[in-house]
N, CA, C, O and CB atoms as a CASP TS submission, in Angstrom:
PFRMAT TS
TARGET T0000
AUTHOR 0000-0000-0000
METHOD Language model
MODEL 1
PARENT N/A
ATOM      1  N   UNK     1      34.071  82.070  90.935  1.00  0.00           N
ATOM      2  CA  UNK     1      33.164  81.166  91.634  1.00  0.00           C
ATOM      3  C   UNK     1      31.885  81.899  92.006  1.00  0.00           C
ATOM      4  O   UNK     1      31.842  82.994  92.567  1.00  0.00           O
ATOM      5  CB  UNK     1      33.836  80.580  92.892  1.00  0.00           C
ATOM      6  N   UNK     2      30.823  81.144  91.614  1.00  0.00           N
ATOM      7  CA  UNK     2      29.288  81.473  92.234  1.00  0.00           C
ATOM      8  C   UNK     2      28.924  80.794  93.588  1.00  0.00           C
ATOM      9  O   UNK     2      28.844  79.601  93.882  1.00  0.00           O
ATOM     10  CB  UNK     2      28.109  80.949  91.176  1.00  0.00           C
ATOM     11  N   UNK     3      28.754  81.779  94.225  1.00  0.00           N
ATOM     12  CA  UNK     3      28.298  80.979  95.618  1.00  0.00           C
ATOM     13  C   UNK     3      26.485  81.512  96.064  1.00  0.00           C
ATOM     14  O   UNK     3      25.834  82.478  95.666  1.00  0.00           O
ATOM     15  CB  UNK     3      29.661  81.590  97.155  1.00  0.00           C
ATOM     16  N   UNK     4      26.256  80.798  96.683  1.00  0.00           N
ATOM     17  CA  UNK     4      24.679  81.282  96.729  1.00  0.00           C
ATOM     18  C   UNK     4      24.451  80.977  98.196  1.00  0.00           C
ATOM     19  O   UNK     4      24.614  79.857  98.679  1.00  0.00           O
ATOM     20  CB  UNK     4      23.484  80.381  95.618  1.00  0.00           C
ATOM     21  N   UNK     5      23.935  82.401  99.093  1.00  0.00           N
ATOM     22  CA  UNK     5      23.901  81.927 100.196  1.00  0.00           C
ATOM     23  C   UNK     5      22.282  82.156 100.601  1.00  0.00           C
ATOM     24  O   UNK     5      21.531  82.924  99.998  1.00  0.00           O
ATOM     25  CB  UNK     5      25.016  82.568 101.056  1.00  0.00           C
ATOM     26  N   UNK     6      21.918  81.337 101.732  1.00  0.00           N
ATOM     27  CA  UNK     6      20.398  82.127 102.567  1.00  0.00           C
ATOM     28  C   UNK     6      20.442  81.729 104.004  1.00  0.00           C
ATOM     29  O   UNK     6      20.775  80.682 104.559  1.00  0.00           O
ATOM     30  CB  UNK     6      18.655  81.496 101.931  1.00  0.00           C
ATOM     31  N   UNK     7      20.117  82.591 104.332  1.00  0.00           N
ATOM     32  CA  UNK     7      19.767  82.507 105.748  1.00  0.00           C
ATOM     33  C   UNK     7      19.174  82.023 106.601  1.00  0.00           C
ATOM     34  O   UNK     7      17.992  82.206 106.310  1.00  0.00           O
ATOM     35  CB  UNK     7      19.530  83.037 106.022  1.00  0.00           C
ATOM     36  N   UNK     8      19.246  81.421 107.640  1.00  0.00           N
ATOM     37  CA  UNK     8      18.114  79.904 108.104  1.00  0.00           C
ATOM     38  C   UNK     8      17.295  80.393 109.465  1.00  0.00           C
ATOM     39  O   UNK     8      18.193  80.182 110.280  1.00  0.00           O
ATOM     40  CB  UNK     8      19.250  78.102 108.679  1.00  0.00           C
ATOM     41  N   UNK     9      16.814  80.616 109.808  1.00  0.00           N
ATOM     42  CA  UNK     9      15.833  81.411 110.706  1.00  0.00           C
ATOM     43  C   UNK     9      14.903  80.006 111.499  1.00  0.00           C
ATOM     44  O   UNK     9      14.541  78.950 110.980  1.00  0.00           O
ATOM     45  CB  UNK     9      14.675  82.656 109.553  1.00  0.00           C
ATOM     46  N   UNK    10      14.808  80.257 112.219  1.00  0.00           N
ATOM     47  CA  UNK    10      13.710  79.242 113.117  1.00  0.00           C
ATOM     48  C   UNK    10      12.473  79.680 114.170  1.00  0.00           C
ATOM     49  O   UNK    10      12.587  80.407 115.157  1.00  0.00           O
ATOM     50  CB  UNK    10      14.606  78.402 114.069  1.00  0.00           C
ATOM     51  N   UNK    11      11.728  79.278 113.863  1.00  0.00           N
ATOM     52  CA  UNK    11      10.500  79.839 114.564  1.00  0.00           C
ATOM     53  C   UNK    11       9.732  78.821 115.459  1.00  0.00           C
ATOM     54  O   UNK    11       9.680  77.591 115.455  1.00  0.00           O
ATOM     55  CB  UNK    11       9.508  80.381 113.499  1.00  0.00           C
ATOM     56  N   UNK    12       9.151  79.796 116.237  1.00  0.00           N
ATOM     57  CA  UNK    12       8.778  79.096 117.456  1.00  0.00           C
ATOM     58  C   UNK    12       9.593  79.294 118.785  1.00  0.00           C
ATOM     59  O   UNK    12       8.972  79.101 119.831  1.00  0.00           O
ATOM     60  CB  UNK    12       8.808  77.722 117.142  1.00  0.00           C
ATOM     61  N   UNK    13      10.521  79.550 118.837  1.00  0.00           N
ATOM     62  CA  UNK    13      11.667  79.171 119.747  1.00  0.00           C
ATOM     63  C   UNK    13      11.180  80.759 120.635  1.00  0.00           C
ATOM     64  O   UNK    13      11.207  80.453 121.828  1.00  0.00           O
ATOM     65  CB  UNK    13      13.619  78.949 118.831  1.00  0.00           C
ATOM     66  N   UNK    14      10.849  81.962 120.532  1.00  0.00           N
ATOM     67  CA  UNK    14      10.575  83.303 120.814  1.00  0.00           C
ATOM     68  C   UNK    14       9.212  83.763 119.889  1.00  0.00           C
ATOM     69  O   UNK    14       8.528  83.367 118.946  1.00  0.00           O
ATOM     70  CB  UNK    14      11.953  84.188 120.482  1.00  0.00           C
ATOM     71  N   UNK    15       9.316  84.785 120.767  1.00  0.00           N
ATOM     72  CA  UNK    15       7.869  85.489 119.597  1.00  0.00           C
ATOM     73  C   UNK    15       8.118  85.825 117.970  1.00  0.00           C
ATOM     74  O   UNK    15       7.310  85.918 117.046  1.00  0.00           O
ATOM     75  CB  UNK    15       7.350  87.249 120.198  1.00  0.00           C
ATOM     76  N   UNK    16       9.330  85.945 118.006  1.00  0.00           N
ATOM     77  CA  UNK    16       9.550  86.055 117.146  1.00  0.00           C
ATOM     78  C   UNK    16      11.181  85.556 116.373  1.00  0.00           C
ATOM     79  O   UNK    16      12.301  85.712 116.859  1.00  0.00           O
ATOM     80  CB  UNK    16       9.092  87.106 117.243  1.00  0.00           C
ATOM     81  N   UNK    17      10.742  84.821 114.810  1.00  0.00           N
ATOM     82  CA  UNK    17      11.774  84.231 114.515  1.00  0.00           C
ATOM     83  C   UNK    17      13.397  84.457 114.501  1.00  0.00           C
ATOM     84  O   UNK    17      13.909  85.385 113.874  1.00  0.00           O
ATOM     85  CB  UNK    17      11.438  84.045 113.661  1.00  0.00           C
ATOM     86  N   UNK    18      13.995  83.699 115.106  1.00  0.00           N
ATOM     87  CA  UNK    18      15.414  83.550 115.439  1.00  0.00           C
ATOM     88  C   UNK    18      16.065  83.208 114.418  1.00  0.00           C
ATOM     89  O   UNK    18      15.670  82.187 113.854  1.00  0.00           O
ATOM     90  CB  UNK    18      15.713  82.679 116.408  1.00  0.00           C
ATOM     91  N   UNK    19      17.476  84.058 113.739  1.00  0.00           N
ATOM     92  CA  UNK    19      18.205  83.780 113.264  1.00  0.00           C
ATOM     93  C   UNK    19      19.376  82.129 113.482  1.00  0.00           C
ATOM     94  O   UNK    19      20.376  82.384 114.154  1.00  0.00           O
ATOM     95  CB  UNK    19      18.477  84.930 113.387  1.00  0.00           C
ATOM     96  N   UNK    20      19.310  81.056 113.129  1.00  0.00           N
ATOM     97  CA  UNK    20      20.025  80.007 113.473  1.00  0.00           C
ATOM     98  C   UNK    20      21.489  80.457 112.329  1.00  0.00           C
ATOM     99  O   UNK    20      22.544  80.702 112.914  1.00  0.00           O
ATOM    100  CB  UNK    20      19.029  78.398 113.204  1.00  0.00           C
ATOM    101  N   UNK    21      21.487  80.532 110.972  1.00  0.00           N
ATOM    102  CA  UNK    21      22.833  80.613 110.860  1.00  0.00           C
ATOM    103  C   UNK    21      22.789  80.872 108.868  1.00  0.00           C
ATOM    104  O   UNK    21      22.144  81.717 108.249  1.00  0.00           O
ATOM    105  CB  UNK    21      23.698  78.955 111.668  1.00  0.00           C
ATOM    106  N   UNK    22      23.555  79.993 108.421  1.00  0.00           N
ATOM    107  CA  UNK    22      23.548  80.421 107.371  1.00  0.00           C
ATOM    108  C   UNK    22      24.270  79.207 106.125  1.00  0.00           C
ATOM    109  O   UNK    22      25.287  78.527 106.261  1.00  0.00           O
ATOM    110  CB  UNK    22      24.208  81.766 107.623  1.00  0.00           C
ATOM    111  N   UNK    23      23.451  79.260 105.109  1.00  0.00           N
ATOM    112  CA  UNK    23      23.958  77.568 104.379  1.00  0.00           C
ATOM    113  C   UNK    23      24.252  78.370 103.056  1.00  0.00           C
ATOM    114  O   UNK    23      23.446  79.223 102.682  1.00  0.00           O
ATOM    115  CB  UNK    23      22.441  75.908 104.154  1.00  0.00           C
ATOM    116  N   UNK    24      25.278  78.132 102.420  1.00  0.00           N
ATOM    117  CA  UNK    24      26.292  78.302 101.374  1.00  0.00           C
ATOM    118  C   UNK    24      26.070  77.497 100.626  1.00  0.00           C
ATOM    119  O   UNK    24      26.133  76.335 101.026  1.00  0.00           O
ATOM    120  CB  UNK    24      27.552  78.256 101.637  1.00  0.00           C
ATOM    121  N   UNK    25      25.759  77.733  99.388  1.00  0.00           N
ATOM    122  CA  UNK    25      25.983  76.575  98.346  1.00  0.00           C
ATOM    123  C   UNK    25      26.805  76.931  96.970  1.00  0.00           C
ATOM    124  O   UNK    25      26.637  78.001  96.383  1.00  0.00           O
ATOM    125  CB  UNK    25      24.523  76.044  97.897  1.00  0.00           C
ATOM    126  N   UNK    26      27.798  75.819  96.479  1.00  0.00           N
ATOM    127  CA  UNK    26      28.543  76.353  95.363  1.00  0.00           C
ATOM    128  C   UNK    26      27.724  75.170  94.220  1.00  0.00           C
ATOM    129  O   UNK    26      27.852  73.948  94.298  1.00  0.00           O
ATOM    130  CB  UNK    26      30.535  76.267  95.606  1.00  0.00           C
ATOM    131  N   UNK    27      27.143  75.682  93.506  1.00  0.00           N
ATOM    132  CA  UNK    27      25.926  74.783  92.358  1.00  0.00           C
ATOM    133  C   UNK    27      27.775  74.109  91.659  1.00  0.00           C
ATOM    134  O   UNK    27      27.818  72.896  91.452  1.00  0.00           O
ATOM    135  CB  UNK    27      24.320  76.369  90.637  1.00  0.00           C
ATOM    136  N   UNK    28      28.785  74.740  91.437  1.00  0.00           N
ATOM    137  CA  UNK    28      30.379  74.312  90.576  1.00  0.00           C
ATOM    138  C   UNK    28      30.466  72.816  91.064  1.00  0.00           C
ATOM    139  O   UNK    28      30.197  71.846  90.356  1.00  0.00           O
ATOM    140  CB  UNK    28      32.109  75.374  91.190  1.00  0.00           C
ATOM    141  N   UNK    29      30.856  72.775  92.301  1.00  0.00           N
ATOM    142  CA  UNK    29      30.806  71.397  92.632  1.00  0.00           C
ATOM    143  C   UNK    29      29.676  70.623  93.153  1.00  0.00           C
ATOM    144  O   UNK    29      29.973  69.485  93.516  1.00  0.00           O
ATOM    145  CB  UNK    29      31.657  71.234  93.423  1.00  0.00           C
ATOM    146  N   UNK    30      28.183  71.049  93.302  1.00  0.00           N
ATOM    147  CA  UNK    30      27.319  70.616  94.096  1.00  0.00           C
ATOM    148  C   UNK    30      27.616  70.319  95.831  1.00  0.00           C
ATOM    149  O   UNK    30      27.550  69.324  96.553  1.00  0.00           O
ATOM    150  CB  UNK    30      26.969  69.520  93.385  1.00  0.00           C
ATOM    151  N   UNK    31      27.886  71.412  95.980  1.00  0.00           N
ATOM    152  CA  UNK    31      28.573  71.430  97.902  1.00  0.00           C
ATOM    153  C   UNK    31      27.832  72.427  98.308  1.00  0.00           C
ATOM    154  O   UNK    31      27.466  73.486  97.799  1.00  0.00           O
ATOM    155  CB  UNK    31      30.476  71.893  98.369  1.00  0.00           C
ATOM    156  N   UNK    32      27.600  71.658  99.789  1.00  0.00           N
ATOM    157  CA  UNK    32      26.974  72.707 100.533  1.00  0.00           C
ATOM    158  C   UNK    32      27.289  72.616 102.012  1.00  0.00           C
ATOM    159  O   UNK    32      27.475  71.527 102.555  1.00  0.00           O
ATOM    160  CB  UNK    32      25.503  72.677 100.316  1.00  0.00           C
ATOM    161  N   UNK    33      27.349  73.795 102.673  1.00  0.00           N
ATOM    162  CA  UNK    33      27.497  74.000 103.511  1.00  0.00           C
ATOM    163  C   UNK    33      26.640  74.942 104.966  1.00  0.00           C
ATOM    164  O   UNK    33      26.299  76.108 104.772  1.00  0.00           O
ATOM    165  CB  UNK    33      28.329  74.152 103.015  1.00  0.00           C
ATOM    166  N   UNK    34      26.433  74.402 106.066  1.00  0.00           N
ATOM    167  CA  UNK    34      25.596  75.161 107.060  1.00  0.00           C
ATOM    168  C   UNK    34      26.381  75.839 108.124  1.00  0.00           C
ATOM    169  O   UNK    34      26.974  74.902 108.659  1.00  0.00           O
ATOM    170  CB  UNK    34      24.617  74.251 107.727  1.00  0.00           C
ATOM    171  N   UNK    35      26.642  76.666 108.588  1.00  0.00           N
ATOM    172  CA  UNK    35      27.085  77.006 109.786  1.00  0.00           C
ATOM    173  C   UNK    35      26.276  78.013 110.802  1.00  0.00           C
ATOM    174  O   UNK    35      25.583  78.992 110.526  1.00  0.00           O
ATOM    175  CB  UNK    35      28.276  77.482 109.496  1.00  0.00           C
ATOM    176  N   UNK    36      26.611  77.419 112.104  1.00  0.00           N
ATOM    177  CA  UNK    36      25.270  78.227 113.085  1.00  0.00           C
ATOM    178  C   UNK    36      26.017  79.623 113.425  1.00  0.00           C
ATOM    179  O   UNK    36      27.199  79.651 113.767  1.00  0.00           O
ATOM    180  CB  UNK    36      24.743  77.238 114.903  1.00  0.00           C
ATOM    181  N   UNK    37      25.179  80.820 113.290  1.00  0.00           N
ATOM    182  CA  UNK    37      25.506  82.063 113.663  1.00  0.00           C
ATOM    183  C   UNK    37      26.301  81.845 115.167  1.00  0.00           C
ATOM    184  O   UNK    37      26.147  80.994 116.043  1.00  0.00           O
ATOM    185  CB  UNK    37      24.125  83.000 113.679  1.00  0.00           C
ATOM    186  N   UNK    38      27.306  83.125 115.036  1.00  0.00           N
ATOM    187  CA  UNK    38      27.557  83.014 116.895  1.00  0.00           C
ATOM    188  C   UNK    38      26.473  83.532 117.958  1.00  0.00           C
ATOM    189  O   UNK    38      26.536  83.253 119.155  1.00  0.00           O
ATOM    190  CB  UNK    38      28.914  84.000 117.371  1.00  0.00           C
ATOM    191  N   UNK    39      25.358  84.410 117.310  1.00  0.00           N
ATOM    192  CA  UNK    39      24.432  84.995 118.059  1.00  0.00           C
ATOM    193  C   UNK    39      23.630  83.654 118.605  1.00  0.00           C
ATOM    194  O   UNK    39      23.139  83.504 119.724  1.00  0.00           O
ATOM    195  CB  UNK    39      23.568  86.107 117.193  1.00  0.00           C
ATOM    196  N   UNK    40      23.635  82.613 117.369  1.00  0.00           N
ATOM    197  CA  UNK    40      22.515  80.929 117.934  1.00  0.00           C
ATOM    198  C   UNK    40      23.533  80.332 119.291  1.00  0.00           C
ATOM    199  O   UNK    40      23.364  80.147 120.496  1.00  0.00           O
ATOM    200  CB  UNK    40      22.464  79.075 116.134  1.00  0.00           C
ATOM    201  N   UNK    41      24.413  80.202 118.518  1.00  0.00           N
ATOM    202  CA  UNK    41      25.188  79.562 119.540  1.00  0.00           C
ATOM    203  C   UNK    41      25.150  79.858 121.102  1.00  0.00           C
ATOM    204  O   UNK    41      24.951  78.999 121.962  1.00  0.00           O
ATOM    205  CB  UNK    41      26.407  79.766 119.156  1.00  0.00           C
ATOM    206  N   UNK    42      25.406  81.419 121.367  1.00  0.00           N
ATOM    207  CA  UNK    42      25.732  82.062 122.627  1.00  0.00           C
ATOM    208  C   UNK    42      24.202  81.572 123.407  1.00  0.00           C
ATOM    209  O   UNK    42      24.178  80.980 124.486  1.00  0.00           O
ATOM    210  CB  UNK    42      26.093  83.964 122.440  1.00  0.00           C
ATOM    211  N   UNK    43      23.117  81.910 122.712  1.00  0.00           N
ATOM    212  CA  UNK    43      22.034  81.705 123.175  1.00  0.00           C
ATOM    213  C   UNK    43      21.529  80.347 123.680  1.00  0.00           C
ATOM    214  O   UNK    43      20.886  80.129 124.707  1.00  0.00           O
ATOM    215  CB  UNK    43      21.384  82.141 122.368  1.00  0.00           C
ATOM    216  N   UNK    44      21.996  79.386 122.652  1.00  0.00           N
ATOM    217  CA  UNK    44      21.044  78.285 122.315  1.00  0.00           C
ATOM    218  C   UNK    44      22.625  77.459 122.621  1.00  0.00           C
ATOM    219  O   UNK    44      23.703  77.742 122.099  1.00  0.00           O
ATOM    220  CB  UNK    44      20.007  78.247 120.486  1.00  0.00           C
ATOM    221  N   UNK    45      22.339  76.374 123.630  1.00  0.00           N
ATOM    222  CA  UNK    45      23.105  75.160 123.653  1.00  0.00           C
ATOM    223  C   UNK    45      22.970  73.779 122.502  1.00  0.00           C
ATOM    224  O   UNK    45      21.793  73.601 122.186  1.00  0.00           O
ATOM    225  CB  UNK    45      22.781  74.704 125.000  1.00  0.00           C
ATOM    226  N   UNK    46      23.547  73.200 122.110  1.00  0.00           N
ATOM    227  CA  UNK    46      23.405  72.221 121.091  1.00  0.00           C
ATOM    228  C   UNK    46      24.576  71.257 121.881  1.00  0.00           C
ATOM    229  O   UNK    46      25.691  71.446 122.367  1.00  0.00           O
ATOM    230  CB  UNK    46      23.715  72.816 119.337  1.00  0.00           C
ATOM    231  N   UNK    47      23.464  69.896 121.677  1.00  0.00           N
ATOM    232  CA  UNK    47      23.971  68.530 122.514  1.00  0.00           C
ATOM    233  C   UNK    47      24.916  68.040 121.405  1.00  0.00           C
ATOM    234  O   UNK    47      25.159  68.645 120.361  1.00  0.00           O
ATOM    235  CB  UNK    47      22.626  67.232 122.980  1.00  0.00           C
ATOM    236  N   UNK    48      25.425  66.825 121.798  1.00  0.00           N
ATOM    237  CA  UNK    48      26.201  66.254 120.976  1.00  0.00           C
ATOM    238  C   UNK    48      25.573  65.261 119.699  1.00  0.00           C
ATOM    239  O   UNK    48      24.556  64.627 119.982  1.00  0.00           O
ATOM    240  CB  UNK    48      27.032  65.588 121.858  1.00  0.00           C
ATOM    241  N   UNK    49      26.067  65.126 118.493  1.00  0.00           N
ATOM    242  CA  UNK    49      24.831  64.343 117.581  1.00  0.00           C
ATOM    243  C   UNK    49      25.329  63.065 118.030  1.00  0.00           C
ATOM    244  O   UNK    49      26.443  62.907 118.528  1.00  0.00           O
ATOM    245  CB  UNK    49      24.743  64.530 115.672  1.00  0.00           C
ATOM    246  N   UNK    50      24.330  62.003 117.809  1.00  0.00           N
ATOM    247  CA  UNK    50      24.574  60.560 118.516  1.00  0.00           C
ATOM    248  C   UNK    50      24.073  60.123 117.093  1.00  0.00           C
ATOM    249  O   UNK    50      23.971  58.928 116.815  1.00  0.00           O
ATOM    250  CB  UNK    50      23.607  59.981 120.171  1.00  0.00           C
TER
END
């Protein structure tokens, strides 16, 4: 399996850009996936999606 990952960074939030997390993609099945670093998390609260 080929997996292809990059890293998702966000700016603005500090002087300088913040790591948010990291999105996976397998091109085999066309799937993808995001998950937020634990460093975003600890820092950064996230509400519930409505």
């Amino acid at each position: 399996m080929i997996f292809e990952q990059a890293y998702v960074f966000i700016d603005g939030l500090e002087d300088s850009p913040v790591i948010c997390g990291v999105v996976t993609l397998d091109p085999a099945r066309r799937y993808g996936e995001f998950r937020y670093g634990k460093s975003y998390l600890r820092r950064w609260r996230l509400g519930p999606v409505r």
